[in-house]
FIDOKOL-532920 format. One record per residue (C-alpha): residue number from 1; x, y, z. Coordinates in nm, 2 decimals, always signed. Each point is the difference from the previous one (the first is absolute). Layout:
N
(pt NUM (X Y Z))
...
This chain:
360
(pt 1 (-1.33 -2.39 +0.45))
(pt 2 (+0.34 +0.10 +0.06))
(pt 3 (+0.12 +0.40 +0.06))
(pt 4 (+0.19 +0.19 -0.20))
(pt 5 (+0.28 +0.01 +0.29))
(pt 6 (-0.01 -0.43 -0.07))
(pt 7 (+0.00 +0.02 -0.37))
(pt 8 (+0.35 +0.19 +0.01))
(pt 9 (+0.17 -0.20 +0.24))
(pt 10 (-0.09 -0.25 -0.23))
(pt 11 (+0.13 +0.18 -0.29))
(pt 12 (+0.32 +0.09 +0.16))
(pt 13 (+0.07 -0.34 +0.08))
(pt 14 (-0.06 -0.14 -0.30))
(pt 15 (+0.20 +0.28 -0.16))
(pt 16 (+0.30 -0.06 +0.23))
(pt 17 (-0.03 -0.41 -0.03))
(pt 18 (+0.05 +0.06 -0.42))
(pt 19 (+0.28 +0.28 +0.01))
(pt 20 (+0.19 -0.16 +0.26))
(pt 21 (+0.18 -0.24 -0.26))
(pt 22 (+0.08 +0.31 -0.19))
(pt 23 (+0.08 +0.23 +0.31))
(pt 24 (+0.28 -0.31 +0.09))
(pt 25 (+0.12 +0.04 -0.34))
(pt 26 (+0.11 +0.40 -0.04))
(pt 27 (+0.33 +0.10 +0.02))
(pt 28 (+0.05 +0.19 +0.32))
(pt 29 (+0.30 +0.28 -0.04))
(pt 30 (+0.27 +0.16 +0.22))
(pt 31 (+0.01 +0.33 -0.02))
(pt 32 (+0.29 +0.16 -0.12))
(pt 33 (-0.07 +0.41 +0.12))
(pt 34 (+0.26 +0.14 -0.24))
(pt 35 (-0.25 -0.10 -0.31))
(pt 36 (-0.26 +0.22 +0.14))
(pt 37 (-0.09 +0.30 -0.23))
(pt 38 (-0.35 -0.01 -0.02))
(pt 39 (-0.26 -0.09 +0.30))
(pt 40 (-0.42 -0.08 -0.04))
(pt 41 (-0.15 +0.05 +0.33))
(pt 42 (-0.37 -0.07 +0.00))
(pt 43 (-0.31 +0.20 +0.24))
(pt 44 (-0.25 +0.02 -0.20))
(pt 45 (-0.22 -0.01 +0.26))
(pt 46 (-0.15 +0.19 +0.28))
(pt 47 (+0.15 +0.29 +0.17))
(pt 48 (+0.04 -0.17 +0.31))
(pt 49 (+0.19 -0.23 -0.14))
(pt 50 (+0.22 +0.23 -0.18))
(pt 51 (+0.05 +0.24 +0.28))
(pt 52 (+0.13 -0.34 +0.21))
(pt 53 (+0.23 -0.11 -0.29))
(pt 54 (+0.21 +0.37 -0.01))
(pt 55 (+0.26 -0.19 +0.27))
(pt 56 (+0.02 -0.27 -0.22))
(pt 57 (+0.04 +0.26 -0.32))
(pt 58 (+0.25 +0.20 +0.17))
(pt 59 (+0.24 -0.29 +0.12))
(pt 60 (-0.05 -0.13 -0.43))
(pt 61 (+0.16 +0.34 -0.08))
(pt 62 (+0.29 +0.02 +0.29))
(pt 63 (+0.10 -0.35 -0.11))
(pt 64 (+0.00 +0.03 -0.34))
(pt 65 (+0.09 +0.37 -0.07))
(pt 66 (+0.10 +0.02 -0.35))
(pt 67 (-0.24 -0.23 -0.11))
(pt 68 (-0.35 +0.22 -0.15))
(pt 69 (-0.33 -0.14 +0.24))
(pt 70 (-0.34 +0.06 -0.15))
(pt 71 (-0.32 -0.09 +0.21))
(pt 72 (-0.34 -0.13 -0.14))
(pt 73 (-0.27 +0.21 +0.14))
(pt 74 (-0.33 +0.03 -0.02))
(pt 75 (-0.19 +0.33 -0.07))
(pt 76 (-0.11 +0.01 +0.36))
(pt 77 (+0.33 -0.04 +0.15))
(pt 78 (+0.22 +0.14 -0.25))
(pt 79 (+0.03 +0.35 +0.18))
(pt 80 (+0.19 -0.16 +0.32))
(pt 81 (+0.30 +0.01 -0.19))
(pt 82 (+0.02 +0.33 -0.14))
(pt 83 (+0.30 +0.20 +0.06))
(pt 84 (+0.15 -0.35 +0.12))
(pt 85 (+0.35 -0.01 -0.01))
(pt 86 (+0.06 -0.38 +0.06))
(pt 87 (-0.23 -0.05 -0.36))
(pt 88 (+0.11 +0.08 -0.32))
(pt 89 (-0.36 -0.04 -0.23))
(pt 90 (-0.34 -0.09 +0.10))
(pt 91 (-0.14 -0.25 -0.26))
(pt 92 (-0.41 +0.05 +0.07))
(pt 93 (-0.19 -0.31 -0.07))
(pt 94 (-0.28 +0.02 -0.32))
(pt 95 (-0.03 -0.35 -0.05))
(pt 96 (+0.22 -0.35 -0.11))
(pt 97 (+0.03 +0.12 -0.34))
(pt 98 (+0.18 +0.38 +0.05))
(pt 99 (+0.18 -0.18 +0.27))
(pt 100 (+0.17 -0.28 -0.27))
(pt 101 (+0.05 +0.31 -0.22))
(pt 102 (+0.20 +0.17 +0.32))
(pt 103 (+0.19 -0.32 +0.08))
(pt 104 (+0.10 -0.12 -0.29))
(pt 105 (+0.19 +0.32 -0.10))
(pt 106 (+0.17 +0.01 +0.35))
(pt 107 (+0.12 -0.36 +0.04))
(pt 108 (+0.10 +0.08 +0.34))
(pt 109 (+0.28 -0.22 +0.20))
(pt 110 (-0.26 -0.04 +0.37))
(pt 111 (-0.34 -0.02 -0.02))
(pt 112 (-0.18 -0.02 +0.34))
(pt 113 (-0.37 -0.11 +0.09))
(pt 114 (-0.04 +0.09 +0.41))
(pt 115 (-0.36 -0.09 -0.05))
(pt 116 (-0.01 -0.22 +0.33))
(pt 117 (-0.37 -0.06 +0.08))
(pt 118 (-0.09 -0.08 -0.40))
(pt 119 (-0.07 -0.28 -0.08))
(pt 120 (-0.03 +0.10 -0.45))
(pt 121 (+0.26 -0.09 -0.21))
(pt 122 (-0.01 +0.30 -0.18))
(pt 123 (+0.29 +0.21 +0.24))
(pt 124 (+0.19 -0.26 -0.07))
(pt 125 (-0.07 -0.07 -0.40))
(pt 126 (+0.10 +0.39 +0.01))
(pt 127 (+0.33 -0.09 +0.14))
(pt 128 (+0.09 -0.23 -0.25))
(pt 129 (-0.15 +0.22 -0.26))
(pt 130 (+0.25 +0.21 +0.10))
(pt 131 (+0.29 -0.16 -0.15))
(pt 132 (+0.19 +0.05 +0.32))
(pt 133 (+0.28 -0.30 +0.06))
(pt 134 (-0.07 +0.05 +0.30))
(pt 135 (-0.34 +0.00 +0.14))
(pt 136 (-0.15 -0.06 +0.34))
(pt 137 (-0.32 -0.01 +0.22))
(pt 138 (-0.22 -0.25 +0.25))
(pt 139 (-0.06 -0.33 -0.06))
(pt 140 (-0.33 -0.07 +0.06))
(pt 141 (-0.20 -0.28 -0.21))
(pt 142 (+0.19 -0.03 -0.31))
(pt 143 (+0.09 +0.39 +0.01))
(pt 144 (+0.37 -0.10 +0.00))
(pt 145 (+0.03 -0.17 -0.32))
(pt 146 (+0.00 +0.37 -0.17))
(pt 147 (+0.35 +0.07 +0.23))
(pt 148 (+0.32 -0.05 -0.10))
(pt 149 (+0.14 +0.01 +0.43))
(pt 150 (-0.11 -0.15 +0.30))
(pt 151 (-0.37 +0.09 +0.08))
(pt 152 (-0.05 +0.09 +0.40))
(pt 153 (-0.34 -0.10 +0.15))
(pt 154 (-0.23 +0.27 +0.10))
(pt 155 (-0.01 -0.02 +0.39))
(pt 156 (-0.30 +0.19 +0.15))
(pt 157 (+0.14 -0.02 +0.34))
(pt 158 (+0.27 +0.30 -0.13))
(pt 159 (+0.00 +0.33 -0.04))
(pt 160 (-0.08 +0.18 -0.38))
(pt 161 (+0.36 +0.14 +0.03))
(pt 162 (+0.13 -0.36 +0.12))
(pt 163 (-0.18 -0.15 -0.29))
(pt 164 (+0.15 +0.20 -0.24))
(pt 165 (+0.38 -0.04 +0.17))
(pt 166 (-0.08 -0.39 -0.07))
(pt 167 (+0.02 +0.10 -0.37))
(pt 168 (+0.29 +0.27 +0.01))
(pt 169 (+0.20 -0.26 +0.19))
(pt 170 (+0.00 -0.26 -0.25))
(pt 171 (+0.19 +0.34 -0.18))
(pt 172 (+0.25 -0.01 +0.25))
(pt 173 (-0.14 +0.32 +0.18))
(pt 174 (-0.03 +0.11 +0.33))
(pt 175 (-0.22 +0.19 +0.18))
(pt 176 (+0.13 +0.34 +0.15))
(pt 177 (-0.26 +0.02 +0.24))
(pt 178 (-0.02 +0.39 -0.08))
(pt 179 (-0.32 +0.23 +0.13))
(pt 180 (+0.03 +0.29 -0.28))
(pt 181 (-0.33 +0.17 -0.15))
(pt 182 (-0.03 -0.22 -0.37))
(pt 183 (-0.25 +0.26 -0.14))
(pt 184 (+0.13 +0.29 -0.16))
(pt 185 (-0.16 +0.34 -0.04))
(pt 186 (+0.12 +0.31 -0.18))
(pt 187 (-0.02 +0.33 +0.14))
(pt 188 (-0.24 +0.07 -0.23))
(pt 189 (-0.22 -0.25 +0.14))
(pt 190 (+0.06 +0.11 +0.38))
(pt 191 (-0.13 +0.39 -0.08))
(pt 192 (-0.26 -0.13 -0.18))
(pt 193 (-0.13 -0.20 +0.26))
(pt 194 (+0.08 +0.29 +0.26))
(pt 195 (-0.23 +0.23 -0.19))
(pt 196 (-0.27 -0.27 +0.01))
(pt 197 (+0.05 -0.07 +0.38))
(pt 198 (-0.01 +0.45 +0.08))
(pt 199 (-0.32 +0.01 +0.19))
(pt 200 (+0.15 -0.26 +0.25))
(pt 201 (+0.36 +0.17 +0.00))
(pt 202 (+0.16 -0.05 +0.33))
(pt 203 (-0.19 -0.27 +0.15))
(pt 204 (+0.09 -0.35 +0.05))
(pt 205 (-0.14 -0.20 -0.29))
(pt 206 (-0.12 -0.36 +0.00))
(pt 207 (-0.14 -0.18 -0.34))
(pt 208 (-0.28 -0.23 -0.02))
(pt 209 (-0.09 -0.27 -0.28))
(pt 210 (-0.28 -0.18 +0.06))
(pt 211 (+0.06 -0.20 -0.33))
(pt 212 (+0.09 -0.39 -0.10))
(pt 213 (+0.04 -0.24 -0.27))
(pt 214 (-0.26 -0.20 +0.13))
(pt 215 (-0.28 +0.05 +0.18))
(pt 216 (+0.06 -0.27 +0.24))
(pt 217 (+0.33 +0.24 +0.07))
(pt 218 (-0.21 +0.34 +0.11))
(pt 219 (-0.09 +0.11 +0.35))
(pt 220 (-0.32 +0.19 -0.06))
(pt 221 (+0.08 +0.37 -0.15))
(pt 222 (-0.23 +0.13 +0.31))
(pt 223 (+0.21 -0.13 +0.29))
(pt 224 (+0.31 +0.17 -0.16))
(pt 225 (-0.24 +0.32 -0.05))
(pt 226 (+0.01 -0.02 +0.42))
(pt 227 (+0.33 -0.05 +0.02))
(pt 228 (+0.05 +0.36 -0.25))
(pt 229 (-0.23 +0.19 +0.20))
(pt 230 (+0.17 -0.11 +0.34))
(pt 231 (+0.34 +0.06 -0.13))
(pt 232 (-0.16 +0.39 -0.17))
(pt 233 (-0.15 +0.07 +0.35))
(pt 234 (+0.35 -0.04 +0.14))
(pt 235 (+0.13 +0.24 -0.25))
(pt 236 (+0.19 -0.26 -0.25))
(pt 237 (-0.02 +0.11 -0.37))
(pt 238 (-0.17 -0.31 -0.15))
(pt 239 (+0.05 -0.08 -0.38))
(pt 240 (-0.33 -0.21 -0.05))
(pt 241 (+0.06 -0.18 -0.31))
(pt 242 (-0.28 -0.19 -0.13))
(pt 243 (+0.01 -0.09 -0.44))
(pt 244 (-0.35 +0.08 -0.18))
(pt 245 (+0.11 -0.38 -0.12))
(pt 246 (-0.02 -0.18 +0.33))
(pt 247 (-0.22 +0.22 +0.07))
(pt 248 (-0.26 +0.19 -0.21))
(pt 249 (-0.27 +0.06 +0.24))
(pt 250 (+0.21 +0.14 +0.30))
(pt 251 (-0.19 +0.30 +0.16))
(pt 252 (+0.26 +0.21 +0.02))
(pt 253 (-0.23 +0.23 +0.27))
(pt 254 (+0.09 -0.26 +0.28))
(pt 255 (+0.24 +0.25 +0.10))
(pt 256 (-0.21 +0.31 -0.06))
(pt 257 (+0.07 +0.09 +0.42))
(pt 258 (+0.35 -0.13 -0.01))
(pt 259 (+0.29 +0.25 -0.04))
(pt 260 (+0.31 -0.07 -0.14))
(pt 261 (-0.10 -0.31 -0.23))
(pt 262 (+0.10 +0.02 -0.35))
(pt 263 (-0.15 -0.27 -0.23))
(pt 264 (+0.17 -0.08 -0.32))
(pt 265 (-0.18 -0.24 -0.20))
(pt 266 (+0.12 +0.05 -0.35))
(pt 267 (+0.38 +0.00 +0.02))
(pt 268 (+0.27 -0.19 -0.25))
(pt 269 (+0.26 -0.19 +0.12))
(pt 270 (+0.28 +0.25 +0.06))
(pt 271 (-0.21 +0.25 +0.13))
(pt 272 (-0.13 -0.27 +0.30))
(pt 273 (+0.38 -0.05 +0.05))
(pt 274 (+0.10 +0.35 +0.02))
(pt 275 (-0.27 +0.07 +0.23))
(pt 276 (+0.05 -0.29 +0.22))
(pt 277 (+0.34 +0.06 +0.03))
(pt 278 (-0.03 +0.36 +0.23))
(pt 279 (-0.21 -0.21 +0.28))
(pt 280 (+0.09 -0.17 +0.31))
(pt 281 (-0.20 -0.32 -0.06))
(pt 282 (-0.26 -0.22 -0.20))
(pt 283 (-0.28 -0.15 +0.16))
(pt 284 (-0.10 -0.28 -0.24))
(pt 285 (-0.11 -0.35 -0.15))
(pt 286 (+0.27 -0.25 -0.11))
(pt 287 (+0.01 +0.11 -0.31))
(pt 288 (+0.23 +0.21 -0.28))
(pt 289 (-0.04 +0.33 +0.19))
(pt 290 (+0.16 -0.20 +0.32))
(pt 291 (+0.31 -0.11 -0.19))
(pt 292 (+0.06 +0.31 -0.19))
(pt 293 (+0.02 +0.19 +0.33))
(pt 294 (+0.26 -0.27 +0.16))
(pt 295 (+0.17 +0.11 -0.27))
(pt 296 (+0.00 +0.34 +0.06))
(pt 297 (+0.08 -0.05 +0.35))
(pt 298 (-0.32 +0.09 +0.12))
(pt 299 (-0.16 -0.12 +0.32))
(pt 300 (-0.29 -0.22 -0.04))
(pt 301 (-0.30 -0.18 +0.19))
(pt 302 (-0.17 -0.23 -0.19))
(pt 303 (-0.26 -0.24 +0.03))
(pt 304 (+0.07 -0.36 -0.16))
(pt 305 (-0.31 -0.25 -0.09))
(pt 306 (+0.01 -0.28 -0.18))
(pt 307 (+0.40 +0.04 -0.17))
(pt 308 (+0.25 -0.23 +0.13))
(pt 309 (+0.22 +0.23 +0.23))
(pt 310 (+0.32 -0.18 -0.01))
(pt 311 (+0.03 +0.14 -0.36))
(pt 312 (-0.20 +0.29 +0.01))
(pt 313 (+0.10 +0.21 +0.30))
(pt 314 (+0.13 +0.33 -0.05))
(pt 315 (+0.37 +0.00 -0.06))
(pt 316 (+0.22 +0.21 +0.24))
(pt 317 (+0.01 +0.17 +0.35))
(pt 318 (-0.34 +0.19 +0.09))
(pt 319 (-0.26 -0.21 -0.09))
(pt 320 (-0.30 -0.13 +0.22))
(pt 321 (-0.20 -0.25 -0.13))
(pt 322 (-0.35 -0.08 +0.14))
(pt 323 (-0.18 -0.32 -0.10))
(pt 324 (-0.22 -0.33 +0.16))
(pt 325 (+0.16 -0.30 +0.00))
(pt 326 (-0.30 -0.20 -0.04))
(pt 327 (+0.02 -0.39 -0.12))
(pt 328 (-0.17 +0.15 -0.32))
(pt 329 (+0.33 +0.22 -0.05))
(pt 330 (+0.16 +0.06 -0.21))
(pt 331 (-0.25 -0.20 -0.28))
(pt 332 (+0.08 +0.28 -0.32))
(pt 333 (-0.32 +0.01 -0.10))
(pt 334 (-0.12 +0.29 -0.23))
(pt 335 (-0.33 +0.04 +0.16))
(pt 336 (-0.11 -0.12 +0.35))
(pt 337 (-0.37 -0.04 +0.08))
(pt 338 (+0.07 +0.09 +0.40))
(pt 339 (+0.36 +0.19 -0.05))
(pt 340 (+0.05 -0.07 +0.45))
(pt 341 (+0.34 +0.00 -0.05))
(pt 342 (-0.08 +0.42 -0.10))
(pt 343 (-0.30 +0.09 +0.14))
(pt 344 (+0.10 -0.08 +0.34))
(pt 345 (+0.29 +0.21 +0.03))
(pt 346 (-0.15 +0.35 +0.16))
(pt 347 (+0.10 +0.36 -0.09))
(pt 348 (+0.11 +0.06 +0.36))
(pt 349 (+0.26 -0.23 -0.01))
(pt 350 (+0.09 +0.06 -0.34))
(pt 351 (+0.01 +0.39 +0.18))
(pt 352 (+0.20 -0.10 +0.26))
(pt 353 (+0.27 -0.19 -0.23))
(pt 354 (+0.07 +0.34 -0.23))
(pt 355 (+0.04 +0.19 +0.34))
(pt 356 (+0.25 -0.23 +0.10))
(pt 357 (+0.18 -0.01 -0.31))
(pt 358 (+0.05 +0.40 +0.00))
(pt 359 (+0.15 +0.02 +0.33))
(pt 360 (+0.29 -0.23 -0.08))
């Protein structure tokens, strides 16, 4: 009986074998930049993957100033780009059908599908939905017939921010290489989270997220539970941020003899920001929490499982990264029966890692 992994290789070669003739057959365009008014970026997606695109968002914007750059988001990611400057709307995603509605309006000039890991056609349908002249994204089993330039190749071996500069460089842009915060809080924001954060006022803080997409992703909540308690005994402030939704049957008494840990399990998007932007570092998974700090120019350790880190390390200068390079690894499974490649990494030397990272 063949596995569902078989059945869609099997389905995505036989999708590329009959859209290749077609793919061959599409017009591919040179962009002329002065033509550029209006610009379709898609991230519909997860946060991570929005938080790791705002490089790509910003360089869009410098390179095309006077042209108007609205992002696709979803509802979970949406709040990244509030109070962005480098974005001009946020287009949330409800569906194909308010989408056409959206698009067809628009007609924009530059529609662009960064979805590099996906293998659907429907990123790059959206694209052409658009009615953008120009229109751009991977090629990757018949994906490119929906493009109207040449479609790069997803290389896993590269970087999330190298991926995306494979795209933006078929634009004719450049990276600037630049290491500025790409999350923007008001004031507002900052004295709100202040007044949250006064019963730790003037200690060092620390933030701790416990939480993954998967569960293949997640170092068990306990062993980061250690690592807040060790952190509180040395008289860190520790933001200990575990959802109800990852989470509903956290005992928040695990810290009942631990001073200085705040748990926060019911917070929205900007509020998380806000608050994670007045600590000194994130211990984490790989996950959306990870990335959003990077952005933030925050500090990180992280543990890594089953993600392929060439694509998925945190972006930046100080980041430590622990993970097993078993043979298993990376295998991007959802769920793992034995999760090794996790388990085996110890809260000591997960301990010893943050330590490090604050003295530099």
């Amino acid at each position: 009986m063949l596995t569902k992994e078989a059945v869609k290789k099997i389905y995505l070669l036989t999708r590329a074998l009959l859209l290749r003739p077609l793919c061959l057959m599409r017009p591919q365009r040179t962009l002329e930049p002065d033509s550029i008014r209006d610009i379709l970026f898609l991230r519909h997606d997860r946060i991570g993957d929005m938080a790791l695109s705002l490089p790509a968002i910003k360089l869009l914007k410098n390179s095309f100033p006077h042209a108007r750059l609205t992002v696709v988001a979803s509802g979970s990611n949406k709040d990244i780009l509030s109070n962005n400057p480098y974005v001009d709307e946020v287009l949330v995603y409800n569906g194909m059908f308010d989408y056409i509605k959206h698009a067809h309006h628009r007609r924009f000039d530059l529609a662009i599908d960064p979805f590099h890991n996906n293998h659907e056609l429907k990123p790059a349908f959206m694209t052409f939905l658009s009615g953008a002249r120009y229109r751009i994204g991977f090629a990757f089993a018949g994906r490119e017939l929906f493009f109207s330039m040449k479609a790069p190749l997803y290389d896993e071996k590269n970087s999330f921010i190298q991926i995306m500069m494979l795209i933006l460089s078929e634009l004719g842009i450049e990276d600037d290489k630049s290491d500025e915060p790409l999350i923007f809080i008001t004031p507002d924001e900052k004295t709100e989270a202040e007044k949250n954060l006064s019963i730790l006022s003037g200690k060092r803080l620390a933030a701790i997220h416990p939480g993954a997409f998967y569960p293949s992703q997640r170092w068990p909540i306990d062993r980061f539970a250690e690592i807040a308690k060790e952190l509180s005994y040395h008289g860190f402030g520790v933001i200990f941020f575990a959802p109800a939704k990852e989470f509903p049957d956290f005992d928040k008494n695990i810290f009942k003899d631990s001073l200085n840990v705040l748990i926060a399990n019911d917070m929205q998007m900007r509020q998380f920001i806000a608050l994670l932007s007045l600590c000194e570092i994130l211990i984490c998974n790989n996950s959306g929490p990870l990335h959003i700090a990077c952005a933030l120019k925050i500090k990180t350790v992280s543990i890594m499982g089953p993600t392929v880190p060439a694509v998925w390390r945190p972006h930046g200068k100080g980041h430590t990264v622990i993970r097993r390079d078993y043979p298993c690894s990376p295998c991007n499974k959802a769920i793992c029966k034995t999760h090794e490649c996790m388990v085996d990494i110890t809260v000591k030397e997960v301990i010893k890692k943050v330590y490090d990272r604050l003295s530099l």
